[in-house]
DOMI-822984 format. One record per residue (C-alpha): residue number from 0; residue in three letters; x, y, z. Coordinates in steps of 0.001 Angstrom, whole numbers. Layout:
// residues N
+-----+-----+---------+---------+---------+
|   n | res |    east |   north |      up |
+-----+-----+---------+---------+---------+
| NUM | ala |       X |       Y |       Z |
...
+-----+-----+---------+---------+---------+
This chain:
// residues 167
+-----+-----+---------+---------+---------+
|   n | res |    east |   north |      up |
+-----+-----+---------+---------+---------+
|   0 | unk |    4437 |   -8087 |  -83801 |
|   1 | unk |    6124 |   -8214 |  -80637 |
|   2 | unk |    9203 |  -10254 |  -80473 |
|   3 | unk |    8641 |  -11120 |  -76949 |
|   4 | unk |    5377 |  -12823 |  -77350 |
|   5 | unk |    5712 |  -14289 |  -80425 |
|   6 | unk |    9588 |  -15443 |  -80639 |
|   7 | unk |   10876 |  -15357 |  -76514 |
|   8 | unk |    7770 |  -16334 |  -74606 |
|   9 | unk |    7474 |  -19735 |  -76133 |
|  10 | unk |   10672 |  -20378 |  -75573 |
|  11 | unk |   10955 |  -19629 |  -72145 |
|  12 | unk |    7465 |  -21468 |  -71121 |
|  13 | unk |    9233 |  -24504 |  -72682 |
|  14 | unk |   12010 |  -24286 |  -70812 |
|  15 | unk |    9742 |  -23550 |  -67383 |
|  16 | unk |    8085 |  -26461 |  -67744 |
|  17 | unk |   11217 |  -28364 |  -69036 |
|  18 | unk |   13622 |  -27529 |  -65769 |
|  19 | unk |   10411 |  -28179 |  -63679 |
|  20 | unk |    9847 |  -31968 |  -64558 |
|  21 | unk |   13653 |  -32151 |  -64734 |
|  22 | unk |   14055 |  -30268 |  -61475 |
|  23 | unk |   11019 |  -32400 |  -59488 |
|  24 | unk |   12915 |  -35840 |  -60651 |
|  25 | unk |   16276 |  -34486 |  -59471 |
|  26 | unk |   15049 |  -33018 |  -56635 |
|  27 | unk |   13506 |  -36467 |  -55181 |
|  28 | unk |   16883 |  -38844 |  -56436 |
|  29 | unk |   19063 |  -36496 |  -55638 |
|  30 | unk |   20780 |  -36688 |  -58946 |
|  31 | unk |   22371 |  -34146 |  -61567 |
|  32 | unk |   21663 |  -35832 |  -64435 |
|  33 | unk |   18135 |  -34816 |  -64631 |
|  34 | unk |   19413 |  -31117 |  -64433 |
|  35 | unk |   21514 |  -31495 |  -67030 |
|  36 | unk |   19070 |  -33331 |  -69428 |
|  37 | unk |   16724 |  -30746 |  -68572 |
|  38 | unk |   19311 |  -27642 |  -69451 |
|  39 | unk |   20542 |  -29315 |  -72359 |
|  40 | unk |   16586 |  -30169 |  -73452 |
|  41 | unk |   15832 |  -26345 |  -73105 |
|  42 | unk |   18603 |  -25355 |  -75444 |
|  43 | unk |   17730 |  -27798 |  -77862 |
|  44 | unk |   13808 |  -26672 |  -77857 |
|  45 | unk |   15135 |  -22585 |  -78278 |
|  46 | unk |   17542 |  -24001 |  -81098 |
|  47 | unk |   14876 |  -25550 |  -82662 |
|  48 | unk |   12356 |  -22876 |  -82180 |
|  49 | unk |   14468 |  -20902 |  -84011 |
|  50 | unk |   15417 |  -22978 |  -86518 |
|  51 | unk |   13748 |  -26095 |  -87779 |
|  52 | unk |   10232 |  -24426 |  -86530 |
|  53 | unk |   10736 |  -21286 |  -88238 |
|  54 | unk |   10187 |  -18630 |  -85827 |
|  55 | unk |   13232 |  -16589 |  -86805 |
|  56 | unk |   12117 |  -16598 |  -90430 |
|  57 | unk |    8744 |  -15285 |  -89027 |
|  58 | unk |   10228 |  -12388 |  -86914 |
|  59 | unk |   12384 |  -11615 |  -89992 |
|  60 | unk |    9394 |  -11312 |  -92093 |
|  61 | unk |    7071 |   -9470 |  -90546 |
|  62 | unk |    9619 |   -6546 |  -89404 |
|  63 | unk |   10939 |   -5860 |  -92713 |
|  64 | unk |    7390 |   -5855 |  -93684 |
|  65 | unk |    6630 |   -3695 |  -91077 |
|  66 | unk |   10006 |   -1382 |  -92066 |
|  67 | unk |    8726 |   -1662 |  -95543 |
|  68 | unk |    5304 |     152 |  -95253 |
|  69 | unk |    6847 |    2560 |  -92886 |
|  70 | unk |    9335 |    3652 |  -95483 |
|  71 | unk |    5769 |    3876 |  -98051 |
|  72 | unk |    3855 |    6414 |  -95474 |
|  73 | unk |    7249 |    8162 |  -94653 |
|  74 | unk |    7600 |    8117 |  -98781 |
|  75 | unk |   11214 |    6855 |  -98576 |
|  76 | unk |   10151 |    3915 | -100226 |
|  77 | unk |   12025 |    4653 | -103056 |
|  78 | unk |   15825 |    6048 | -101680 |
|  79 | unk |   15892 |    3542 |  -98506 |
|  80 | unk |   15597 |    -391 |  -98097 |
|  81 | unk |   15307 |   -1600 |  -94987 |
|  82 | unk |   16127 |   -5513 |  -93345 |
|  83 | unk |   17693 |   -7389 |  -90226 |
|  84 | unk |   21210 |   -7975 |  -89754 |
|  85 | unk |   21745 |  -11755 |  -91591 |
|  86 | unk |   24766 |  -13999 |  -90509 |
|  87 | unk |   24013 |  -14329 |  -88091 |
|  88 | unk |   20252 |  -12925 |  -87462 |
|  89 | unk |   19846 |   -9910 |  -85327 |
|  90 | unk |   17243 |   -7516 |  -84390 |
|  91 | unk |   19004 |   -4646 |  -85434 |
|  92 | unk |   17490 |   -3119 |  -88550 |
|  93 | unk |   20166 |   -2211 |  -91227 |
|  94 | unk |   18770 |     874 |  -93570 |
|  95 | unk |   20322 |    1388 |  -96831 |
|  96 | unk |   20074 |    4192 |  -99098 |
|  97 | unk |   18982 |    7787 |  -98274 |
|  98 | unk |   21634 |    9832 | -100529 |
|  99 | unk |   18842 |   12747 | -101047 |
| 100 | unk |   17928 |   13307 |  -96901 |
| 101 | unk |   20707 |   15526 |  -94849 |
| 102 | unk |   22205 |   14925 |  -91448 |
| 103 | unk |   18982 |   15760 |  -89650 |
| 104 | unk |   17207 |   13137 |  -91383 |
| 105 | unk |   19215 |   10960 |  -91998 |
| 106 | unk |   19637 |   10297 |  -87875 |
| 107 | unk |   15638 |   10853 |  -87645 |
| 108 | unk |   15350 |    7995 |  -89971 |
| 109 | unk |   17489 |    6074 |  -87992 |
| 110 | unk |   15619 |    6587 |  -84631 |
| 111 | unk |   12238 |    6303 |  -86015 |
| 112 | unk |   12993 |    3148 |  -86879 |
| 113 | unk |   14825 |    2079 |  -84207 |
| 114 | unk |   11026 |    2175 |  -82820 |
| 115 | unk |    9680 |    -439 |  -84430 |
| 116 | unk |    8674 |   -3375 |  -82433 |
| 117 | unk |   10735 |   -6608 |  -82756 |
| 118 | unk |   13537 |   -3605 |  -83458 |
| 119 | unk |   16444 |   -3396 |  -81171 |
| 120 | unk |   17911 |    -684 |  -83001 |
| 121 | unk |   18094 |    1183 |  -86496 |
| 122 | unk |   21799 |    2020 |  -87929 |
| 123 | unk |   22466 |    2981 |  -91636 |
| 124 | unk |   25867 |    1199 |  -90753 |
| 125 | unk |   26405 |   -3136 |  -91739 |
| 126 | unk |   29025 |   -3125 |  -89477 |
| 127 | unk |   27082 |   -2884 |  -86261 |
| 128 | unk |   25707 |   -6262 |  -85541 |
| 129 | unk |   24374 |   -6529 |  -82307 |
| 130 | unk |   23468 |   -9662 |  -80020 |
| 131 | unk |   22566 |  -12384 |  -82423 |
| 132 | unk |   18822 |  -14044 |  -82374 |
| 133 | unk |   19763 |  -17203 |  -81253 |
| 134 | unk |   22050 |  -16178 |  -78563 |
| 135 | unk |   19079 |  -14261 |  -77024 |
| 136 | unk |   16847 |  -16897 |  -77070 |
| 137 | unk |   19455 |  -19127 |  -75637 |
| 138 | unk |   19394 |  -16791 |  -72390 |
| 139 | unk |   15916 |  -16664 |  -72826 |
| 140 | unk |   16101 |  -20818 |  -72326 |
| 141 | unk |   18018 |  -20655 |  -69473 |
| 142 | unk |   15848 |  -17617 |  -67867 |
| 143 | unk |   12789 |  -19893 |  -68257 |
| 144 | unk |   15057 |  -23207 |  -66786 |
| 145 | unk |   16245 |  -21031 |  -63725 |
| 146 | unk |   12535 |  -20066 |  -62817 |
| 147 | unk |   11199 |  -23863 |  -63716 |
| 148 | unk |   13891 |  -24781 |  -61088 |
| 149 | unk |   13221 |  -22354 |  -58829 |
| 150 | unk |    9123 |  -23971 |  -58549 |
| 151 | unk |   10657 |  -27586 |  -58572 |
| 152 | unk |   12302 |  -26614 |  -55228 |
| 153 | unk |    9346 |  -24854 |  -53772 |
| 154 | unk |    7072 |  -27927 |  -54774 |
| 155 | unk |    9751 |  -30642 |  -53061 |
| 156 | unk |   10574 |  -28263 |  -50236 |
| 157 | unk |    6390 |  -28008 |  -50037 |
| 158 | unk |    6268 |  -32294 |  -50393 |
| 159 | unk |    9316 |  -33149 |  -47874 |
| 160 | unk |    7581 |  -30850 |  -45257 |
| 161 | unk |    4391 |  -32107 |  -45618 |
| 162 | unk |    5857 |  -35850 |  -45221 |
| 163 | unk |    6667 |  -35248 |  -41586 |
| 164 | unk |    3314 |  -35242 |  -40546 |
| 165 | unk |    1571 |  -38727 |  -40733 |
| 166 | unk |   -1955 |  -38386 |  -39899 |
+-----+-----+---------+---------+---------+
C-alpha cells in the first residue's frame, strides 16, 4: 500500500477542486470569504478523511499487516511485534522485542523496516514519535488548496482577458 495514493492523494484532489470553486467565486466578487470557506472546507474534508471515513484505520492496518508477515519470512515473528506510533497516529513503525539478535541486527531490523511502504521510519525506541498523521494530511490539504488556487487565477486571468475583446 502506498500511503500517498491511498491516504494523501484523495485528500489533496479534494482540496484542488475545493480552493478552485472557492478560488473562481472569489476571484470574480472580489471577496475573501470564499477563500476562507474554501481553506477551512479543505481541512475539514482531510479531518474527516482521516477520521470519520476511516482512512487512518486503513493505513494502520495494512502496514502492521504488512510488518507482520515480514517479521514471519524474516522468522522474527516470534521475539519482535511490530505497529505505528498511536496518540497520536504516526507513520513511524515502533518494533518491540528482539532480546536474542545483537547490535548488528538489531539496527538491520530497524532499517529493513524502515523500508516498508506507508513507513516513514523503523525505531525500536516509543519515544520517537515523528510528524503525526493528521498533521500531514493537513499540509497535504493546504498543498492541494494552494495549487486549486493557483488554476482559479489562471482560469479568471484567462476569462478577464478574453472579455476585452467583443466580437
Amino acid at each position: 500500500m502506498n500511503s500517498f495514493w491511498s491516504y494523501f492523494w484523495p485528500i489533496a484532489a479534494a482540496a484542488l477542486v475545493i480552493s478552485a470553486v472557492g478560488g473562481l467565486i472569489g476571484f470574480r466578487r472580489k471577496k475573501l470569504v470564499p477563500f476562507i470557506a474554501a481553506a477551512a472546507l479543505s481541512l475539514a474534508w482531510a479531518g474527516l478523511w482521516h477520521g470519520p471515513l476511516g482512512a487512518a484505520d486503513r493505513l494502520k492496518r495494512v502496514i502492521e499487516r504488512q510488518a507482520s508477515e515480514s517479521l514471519n519470512y524474516y522468522e522474527l515473528g516470534k521475539t519482535v511485534t511490530a505497529h505505528l506510533h498511536r496518540g497520536p497516529l504516526t507513520r513511524r513503525l515502533i518494533l518491540v522485542g528482539g532480546q536474542g539478535l545483537n547490535d548488528w541486527q538489531h539496527d538491520e531490523t530497524a532499517r529493513l523496516f524502515g523500508q516498508l511502504p506507508g513507513v516513514s521510519r523503523a525505531t525500536w525506541s516509543e519515544n520517537d514519535a515523528g510528524i503525526p498523521l493528521l498533521l500531514e494530511g493537513a499540509i497535504a490539504a493546504l498543498a492541494g488548496y494552494l495549487i486549486g488556487l493557483g488554476l482559479a487565477y489562471l482560469l479568471e486571468l484567462r476569462r478577464r482577458y478574453n472579455s476585452q475583446w467583443s466580437w
